[in-house]
GUGULUM-120857 format. One record per atom (N, C-alpha, C): residue number from 1; residue in one letter; atom name; z, y, x. Coordinates in nm, 4 decimals. Atoms other than C-alpha are relative to their C-alpha. Example, Ala and Ser with C-alpha at 12.3 -4.5 7.8 and 13.67 -1.06 7.14 Angstrom:
BEGIN
{pt 1; A; N; {0.0000; -0.1190; 0.0890}} {pt 1; A; CA; {0.7800; -0.4500; 1.2300}} {pt 1; A; C; {0.0000; 0.1200; 0.0900}} {pt 2; S; N; {-0.0060; -0.1190; -0.0820}} {pt 2; S; CA; {0.7140; -0.1060; 1.3670}} {pt 2; S; C; {0.0730; 0.1090; -0.0770}} 
This chain:
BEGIN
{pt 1; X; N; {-0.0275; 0.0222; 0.1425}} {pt 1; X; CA; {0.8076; 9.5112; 1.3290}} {pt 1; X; C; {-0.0257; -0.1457; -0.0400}} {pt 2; X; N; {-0.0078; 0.1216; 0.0397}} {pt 2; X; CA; {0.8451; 9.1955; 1.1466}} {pt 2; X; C; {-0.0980; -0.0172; -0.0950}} {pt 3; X; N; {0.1224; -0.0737; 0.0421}} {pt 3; X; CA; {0.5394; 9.0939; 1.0424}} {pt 3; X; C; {0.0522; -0.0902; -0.1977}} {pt 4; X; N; {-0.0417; 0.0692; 0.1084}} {pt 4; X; CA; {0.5707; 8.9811; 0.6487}} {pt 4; X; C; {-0.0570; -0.1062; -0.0507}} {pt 5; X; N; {0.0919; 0.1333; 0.0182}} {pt 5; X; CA; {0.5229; 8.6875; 0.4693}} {pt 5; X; C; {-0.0622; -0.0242; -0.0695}} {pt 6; X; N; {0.0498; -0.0229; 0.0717}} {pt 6; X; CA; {0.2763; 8.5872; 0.3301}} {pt 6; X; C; {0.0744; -0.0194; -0.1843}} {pt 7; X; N; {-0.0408; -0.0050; 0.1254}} {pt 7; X; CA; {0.2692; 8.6292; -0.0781}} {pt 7; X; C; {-0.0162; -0.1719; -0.0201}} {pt 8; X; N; {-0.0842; 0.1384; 0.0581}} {pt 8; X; CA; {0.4180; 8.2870; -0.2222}} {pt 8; X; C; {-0.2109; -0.0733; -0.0843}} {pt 9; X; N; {0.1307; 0.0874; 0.0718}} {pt 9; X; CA; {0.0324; 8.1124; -0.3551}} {pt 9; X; C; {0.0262; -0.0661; -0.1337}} {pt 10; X; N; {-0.0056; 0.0700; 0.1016}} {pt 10; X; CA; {0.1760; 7.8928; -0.5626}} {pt 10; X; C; {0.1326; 0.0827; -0.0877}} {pt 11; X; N; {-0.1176; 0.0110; 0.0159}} {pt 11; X; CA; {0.4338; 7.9997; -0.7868}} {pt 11; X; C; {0.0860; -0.0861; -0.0565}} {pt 12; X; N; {-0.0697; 0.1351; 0.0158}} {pt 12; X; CA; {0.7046; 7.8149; -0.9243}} {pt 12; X; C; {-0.0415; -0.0932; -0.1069}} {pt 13; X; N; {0.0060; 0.0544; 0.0915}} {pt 13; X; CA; {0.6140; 7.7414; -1.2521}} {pt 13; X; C; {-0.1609; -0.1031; 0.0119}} {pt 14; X; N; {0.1374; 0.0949; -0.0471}} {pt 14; X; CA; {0.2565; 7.6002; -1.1050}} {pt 14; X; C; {0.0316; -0.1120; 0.0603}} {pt 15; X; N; {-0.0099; 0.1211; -0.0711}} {pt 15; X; CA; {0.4361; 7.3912; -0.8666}} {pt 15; X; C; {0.1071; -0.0761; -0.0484}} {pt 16; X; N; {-0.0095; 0.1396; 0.0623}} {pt 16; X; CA; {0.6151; 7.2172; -1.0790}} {pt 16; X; C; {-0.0822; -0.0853; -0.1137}} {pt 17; X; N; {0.1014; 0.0503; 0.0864}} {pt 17; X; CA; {0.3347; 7.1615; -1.3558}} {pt 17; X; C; {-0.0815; -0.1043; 0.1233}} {pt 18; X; N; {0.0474; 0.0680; -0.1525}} {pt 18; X; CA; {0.1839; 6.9961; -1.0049}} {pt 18; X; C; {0.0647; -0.1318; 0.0184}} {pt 19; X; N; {-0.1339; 0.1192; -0.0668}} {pt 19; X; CA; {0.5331; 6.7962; -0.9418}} {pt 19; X; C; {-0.0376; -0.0921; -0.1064}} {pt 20; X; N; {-0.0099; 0.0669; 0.1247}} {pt 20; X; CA; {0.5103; 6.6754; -1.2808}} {pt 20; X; C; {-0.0898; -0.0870; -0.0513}} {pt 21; X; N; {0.0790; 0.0950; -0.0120}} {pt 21; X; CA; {0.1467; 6.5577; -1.3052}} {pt 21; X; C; {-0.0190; -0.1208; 0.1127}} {pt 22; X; N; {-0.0553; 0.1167; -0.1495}} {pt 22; X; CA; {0.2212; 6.3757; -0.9442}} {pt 22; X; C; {0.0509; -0.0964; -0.0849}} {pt 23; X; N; {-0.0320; 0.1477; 0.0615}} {pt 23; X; CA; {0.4578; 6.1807; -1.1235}} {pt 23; X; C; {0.0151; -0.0290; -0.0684}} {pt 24; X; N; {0.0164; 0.0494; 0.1262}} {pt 24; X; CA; {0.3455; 6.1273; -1.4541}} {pt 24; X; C; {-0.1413; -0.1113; 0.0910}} {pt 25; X; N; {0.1074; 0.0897; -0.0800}} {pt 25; X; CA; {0.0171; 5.9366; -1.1956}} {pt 25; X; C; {0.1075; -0.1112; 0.0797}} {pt 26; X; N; {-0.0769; 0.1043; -0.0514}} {pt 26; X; CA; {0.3075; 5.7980; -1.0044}} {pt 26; X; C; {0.0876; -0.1597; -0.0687}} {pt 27; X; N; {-0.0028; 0.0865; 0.0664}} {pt 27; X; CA; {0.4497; 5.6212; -1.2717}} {pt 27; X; C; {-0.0522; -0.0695; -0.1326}} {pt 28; X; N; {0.1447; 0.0692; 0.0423}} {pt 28; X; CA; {0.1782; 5.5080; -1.4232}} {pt 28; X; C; {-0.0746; -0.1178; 0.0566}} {pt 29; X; N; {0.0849; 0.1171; -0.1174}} {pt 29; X; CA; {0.0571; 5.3123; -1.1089}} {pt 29; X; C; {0.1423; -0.0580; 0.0301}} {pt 30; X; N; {-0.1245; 0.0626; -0.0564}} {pt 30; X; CA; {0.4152; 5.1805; -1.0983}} {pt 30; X; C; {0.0777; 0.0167; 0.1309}} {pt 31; X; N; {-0.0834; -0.0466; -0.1218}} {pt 31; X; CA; {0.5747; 5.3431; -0.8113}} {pt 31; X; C; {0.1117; 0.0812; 0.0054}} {pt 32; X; N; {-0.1753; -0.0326; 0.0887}} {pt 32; X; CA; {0.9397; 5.3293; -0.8915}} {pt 32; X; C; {0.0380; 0.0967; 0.1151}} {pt 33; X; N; {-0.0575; -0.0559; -0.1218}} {pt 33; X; CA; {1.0567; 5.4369; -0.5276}} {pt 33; X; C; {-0.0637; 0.1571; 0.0095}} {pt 34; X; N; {0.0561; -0.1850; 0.0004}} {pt 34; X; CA; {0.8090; 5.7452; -0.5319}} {pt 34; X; C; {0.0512; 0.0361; -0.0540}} {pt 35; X; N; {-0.0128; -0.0930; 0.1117}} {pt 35; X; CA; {0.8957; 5.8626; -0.8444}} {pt 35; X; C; {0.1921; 0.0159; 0.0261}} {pt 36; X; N; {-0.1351; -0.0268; -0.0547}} {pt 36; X; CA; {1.2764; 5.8187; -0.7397}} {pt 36; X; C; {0.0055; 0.1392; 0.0970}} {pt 37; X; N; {0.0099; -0.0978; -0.1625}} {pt 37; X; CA; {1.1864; 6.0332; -0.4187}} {pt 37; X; C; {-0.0209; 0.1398; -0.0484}} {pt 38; X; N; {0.0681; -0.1283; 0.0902}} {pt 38; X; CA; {0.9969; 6.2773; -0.6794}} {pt 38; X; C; {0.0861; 0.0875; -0.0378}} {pt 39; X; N; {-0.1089; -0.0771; 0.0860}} {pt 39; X; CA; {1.3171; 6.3218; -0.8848}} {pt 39; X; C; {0.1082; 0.0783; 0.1019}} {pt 40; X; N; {-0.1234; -0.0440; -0.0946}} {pt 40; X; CA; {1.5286; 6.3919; -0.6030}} {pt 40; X; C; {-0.0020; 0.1470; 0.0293}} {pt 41; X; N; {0.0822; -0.0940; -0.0600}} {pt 41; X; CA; {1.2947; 6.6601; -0.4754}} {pt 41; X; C; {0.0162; 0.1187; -0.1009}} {pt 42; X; N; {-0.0356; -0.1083; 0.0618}} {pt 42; X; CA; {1.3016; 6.8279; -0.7805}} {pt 42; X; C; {0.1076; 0.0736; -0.0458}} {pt 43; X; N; {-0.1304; -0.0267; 0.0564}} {pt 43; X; CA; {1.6191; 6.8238; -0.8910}} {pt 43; X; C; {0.0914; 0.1121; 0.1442}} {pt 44; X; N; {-0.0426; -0.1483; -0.0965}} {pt 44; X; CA; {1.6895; 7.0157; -0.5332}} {pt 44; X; C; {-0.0683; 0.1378; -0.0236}} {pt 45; X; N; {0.0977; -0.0775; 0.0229}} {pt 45; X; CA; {1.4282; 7.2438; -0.5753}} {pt 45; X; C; {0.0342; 0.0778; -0.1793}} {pt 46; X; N; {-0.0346; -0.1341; 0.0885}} {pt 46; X; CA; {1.5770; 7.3525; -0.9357}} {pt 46; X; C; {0.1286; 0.0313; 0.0355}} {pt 47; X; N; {-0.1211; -0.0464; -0.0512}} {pt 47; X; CA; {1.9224; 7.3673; -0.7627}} {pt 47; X; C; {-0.0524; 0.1641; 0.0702}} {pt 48; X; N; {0.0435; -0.1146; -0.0950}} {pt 48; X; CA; {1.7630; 7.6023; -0.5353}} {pt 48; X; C; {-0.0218; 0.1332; -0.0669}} {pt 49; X; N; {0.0915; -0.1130; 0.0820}} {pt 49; X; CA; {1.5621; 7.7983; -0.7904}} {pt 49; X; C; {0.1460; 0.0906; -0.1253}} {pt 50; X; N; {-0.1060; -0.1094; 0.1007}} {pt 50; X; CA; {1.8862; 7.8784; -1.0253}} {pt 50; X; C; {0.0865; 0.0182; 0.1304}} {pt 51; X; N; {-0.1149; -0.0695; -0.0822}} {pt 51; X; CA; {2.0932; 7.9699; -0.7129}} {pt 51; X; C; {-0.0309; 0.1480; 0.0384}} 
């Protein structure tokens, strides 16, 4: 049998309150390129989440 997986820890709405303080610190300390990298990330990640 397949063993299952575990239950999800974070859920979504935590991990983006998470994403969000990341890079509200990110650009703050001026780190354009992170916070670029940040947006990317999420913007897949709500692709994902409404599919």
């Amino acid at each position: 049998p397949s063993p299952t997986p575990p239950p999800d820890e974070f859920p979504f709405a935590e991990r983006m309150e998470a994403f969000r303080r990341l890079r509200g610190w990110l650009s703050k300390t001026k780190r354009t390129k992170a916070v670029d990298a940040l947006d990317s990330v999420l913007l897949e990640l709500a692709k994902e989440d409404t599919a």
